[in-house]
C-alpha positions in Angstrom: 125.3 116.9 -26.0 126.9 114.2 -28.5 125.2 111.0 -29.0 127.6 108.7 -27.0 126.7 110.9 -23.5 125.9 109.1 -20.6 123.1 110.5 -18.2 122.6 109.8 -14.4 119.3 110.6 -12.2 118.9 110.9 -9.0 115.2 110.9 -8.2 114.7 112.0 -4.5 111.5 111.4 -2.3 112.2 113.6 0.5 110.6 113.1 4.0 107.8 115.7 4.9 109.2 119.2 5.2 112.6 118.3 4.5 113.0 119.0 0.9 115.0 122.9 0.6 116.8 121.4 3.5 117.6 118.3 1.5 118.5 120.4 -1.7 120.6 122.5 0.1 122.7 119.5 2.0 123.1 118.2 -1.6 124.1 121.5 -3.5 126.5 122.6 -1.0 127.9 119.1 0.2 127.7 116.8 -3.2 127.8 119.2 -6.1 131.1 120.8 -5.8 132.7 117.2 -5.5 130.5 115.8 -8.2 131.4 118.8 -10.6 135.1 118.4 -9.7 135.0 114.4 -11.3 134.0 116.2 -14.3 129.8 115.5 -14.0 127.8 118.4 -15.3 124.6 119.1 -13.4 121.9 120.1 -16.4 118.3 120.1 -14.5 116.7 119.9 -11.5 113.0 119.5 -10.9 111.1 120.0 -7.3 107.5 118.5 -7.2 105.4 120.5 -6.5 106.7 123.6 -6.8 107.0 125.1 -3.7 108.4 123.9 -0.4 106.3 121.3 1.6 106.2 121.2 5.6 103.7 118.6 6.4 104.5 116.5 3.1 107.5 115.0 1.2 108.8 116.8 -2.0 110.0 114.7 -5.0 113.1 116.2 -6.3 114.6 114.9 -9.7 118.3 116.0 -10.6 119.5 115.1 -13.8 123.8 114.6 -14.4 125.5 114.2 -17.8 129.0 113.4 -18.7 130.1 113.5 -22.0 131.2 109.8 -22.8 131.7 106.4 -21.9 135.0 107.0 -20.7 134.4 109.9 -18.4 131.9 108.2 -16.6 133.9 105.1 -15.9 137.6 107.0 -16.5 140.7 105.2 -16.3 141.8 104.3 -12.9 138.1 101.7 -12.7 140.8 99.3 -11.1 141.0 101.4 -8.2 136.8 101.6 -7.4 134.5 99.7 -9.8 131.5 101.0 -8.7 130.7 103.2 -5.6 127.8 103.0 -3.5 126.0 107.0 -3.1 122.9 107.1 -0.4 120.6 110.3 -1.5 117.5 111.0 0.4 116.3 107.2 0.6 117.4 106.3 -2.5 120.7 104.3 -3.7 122.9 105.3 -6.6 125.5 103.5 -7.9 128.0 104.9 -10.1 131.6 104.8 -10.8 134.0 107.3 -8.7 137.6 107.5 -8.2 138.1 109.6 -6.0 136.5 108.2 -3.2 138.3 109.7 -0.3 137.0 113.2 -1.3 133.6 112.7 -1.3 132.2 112.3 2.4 129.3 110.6 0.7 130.9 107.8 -0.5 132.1 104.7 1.8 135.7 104.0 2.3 137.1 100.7 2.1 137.4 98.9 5.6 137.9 95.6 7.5 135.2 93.4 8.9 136.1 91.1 11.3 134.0 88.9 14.7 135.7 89.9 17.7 136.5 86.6 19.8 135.1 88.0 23.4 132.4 88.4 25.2 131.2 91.2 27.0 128.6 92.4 29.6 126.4 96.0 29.8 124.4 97.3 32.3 122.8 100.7 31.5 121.4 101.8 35.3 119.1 104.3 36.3 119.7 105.2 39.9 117.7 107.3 42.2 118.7 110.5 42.4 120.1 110.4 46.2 121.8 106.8 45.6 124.1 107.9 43.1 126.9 108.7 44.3 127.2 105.9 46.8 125.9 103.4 43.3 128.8 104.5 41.8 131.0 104.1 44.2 129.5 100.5 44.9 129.9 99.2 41.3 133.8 100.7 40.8 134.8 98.7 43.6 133.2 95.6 43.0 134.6 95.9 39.4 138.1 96.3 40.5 137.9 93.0 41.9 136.0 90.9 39.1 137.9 88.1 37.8 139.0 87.0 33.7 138.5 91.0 33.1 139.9 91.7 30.2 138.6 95.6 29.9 136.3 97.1 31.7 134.5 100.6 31.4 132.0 102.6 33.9 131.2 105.9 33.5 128.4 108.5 34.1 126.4 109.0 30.7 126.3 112.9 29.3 123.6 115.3 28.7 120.8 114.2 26.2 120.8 110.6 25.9 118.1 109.1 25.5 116.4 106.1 27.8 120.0 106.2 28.4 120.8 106.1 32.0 122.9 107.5 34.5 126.0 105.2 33.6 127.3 103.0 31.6 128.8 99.6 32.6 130.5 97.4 29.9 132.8 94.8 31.1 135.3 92.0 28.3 135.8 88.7 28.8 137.5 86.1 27.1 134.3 83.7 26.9 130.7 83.6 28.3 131.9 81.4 30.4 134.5 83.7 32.1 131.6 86.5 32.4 129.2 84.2 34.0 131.7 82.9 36.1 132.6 86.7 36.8 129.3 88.0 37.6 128.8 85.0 40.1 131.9 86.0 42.1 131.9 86.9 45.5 133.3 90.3 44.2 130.7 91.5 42.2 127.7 90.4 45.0 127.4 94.0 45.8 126.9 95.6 42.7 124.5 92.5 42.2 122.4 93.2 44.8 123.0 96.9 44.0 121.5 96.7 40.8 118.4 94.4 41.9 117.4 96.8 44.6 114.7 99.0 43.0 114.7 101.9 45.5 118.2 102.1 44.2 118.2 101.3 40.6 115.0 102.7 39.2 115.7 101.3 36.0 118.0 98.8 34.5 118.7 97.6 30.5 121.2 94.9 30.7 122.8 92.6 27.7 125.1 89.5 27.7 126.3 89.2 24.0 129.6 87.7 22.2 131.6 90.1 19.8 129.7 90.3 16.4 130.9 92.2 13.3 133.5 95.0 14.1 136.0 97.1 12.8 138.2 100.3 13.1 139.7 103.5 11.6 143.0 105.3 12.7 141.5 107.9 15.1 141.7 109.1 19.1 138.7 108.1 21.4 136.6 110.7 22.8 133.1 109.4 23.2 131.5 106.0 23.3 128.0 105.5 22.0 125.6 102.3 22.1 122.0 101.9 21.1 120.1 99.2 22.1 117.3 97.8 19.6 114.5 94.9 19.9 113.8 93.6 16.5 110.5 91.9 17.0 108.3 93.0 13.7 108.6 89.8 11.5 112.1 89.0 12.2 112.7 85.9 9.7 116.4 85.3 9.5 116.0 87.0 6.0 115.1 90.2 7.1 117.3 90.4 10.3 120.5 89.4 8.3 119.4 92.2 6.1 119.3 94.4 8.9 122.5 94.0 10.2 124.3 94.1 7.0 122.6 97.7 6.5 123.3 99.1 10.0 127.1 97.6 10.0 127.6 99.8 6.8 127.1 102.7 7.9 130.4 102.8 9.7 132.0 102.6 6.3 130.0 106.2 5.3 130.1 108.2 8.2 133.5 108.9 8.4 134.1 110.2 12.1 133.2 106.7 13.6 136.5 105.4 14.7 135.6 102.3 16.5 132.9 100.3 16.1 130.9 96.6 16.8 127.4 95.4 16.0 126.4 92.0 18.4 123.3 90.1 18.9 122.4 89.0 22.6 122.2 86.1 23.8 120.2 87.8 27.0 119.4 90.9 27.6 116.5 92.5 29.7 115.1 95.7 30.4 112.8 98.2 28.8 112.8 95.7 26.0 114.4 92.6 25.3 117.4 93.8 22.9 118.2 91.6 20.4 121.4 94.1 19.1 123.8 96.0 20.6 125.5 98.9 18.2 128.7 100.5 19.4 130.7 103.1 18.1 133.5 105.4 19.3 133.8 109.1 18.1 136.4 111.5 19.0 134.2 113.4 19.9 130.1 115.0 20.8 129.8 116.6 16.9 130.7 113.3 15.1 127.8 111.4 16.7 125.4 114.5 16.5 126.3 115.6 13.2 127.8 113.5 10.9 126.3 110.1 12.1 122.5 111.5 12.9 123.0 113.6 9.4 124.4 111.6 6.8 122.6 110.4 4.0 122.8 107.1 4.4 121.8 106.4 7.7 118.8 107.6 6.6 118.9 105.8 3.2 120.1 102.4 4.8 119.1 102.4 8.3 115.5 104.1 8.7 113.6 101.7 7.0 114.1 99.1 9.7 112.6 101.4 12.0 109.6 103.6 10.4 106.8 101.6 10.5 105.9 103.2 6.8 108.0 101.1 5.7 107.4 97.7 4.2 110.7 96.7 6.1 110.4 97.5 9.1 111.7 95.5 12.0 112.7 97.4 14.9 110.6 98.3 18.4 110.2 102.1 18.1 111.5 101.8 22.2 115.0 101.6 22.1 118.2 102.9 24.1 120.5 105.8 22.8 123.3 106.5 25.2 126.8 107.8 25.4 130.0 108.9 27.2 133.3 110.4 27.4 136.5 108.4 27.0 140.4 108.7 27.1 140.8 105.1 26.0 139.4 102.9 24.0 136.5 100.4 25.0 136.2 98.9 21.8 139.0 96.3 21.4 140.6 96.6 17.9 
């Protein structure tokens, strides 16, 4: 190599017995994009030298490009630097063709949604389910200052995730309370309070919090409820949020999506955020979301408690559905 090349490591700590699987992701997923912005891959190291399965693997990968140029080319204007999550660790590195590389965030929009919403994630017993349903779609129908509304029965796999999922929009907290007071929703009140009914019940009150949207067709709502109660200094929950609201700029199939703090919420914890997202379909939450690099580069931290950040209750809610419209308003 001349004496003006530029050199770029990426030094990976893998989590225990994920290393060839690791390696593989990264040959097969970031290489060929990589390669094709004109980055040569000259070495790569695994410590120890052999496949771990009850230990992590450090793997170093070592980049060169031939000059000053290359590396930051000629269209910087467009992307000055990019963001890359690996395996726990972040890169940063110039890129200009970001809407190639699924590992690389796009550009979007945040914005605080106005409204205020209820949830109520019920658990019913198994011979009170159909007439629970029933109960709760009627006494929606009739709730006043409804400005969406959306109950259906959670799919397969979920996880303290219920038997449905109630979310309702209103202009203010004041139009919810005044709502969930009214003689129309009484039923599912009493409904929901009756435990040989409702076995268990996760409910939130919160205003819209940081949001935003790509072009794409609903198919599935998510939510996960978490309880950040490990030193949570404004600090470190600021932090938090800013971490888990990116991801929605990496993983590419979230169409949808809003991150809220309570302001009361009850249950198998008491959740201090609510994370939405809407997928078009089962694979985008499963696959891309659950795999992508940076959710486990940005987001685990907050909830491993290996980790000198963490913050999150390992108890938390992870539920979905299927949708034909959206629930998220954009």
């Amino acid at each position: 190599m001349i004496a003006d090349s530029i050199w770029v490591i990426d030094e990976i700590t893998t989590r225990p017995g994920q290393g060839k699987a690791f390696l593989d992701a990264y040959m097969t997923q970031y290489v060929p994009g990589a390669t094709a912005r004109g980055m040569t891959l000259t070495h790569r190291m695994v410590e120890p030298a052999m496949w771990l399965d009850d230990a992590p693997n450090r793997i170093l990968l070592i980049w060169a490009m031939p000059n000053v140029d290359a590396t930051w080319g000629p269209n910087i204007w467009r992307a000055a630097m990019a963001m890359c999550c690996i395996g726990g660790r972040l890169r940063h590195r110039p890129s200009s063709s970001l809407d190639d590389d699924p590992l690389l965030p796009t550009p979007m929009c945040w914005k605080a949604l106005p409204m205020f919403s209820a949830l109520f994630i019920p658990t019913f017993a198994p011979a009170r389910r159909a007439e629970a349903m029933d109960v709760i779609a009627t006494a929606t129908a009739g709730l006043p200052n409804l400005l969406g509304s959306m109950f259906a029965p959670t799919l397969p796999n979920v996880y303290n995730g219920g038997d449905a999922i109630w979310r309702a929009t209103f202009a203010d907290a004041a139009a919810c309370d005044a709502a969930l007071s009214s003689d129309a929703w009484k039923p599912a009140a009493t409904l929901l309070a009756d435990k040989a009914i409702v076995t268990q019940l996760d409910h939130a009150t919160f205003a819209g919090g940081m949001s935003g949207e790509r072009t794409q067709a609903p198919g599935l709502y998510r939510i996960a409820l978490f309880c950040a109660n490990v030193r949570p200094d404004a600090e470190r929950l600021q932090s938090f949020a800013e971490d888990t609201a990116a991801l929605a700029a990496y993983v590419r199939t979230i169409g949808r999506w809003q991150l809220s703090t309570t302001r009361d919420a009850d249950g198998l914890r008491p959740w201090t955020h609510v994370w939405e997202q809407e997928y078009s379909n089962l694979d985008g939450l499963n696959g891309a979301y659950m795999r992508h690099p940076a959710h486990w580069a940005r987001a685990e931290r907050w909830f491993d408690p290996e980790y000198p950040e963490h913050l999150v209750d390992p108890l938390l809610v992870h539920t979905f559905c299927a949708i034909e419209t959206h629930v998220l308003h954009g």
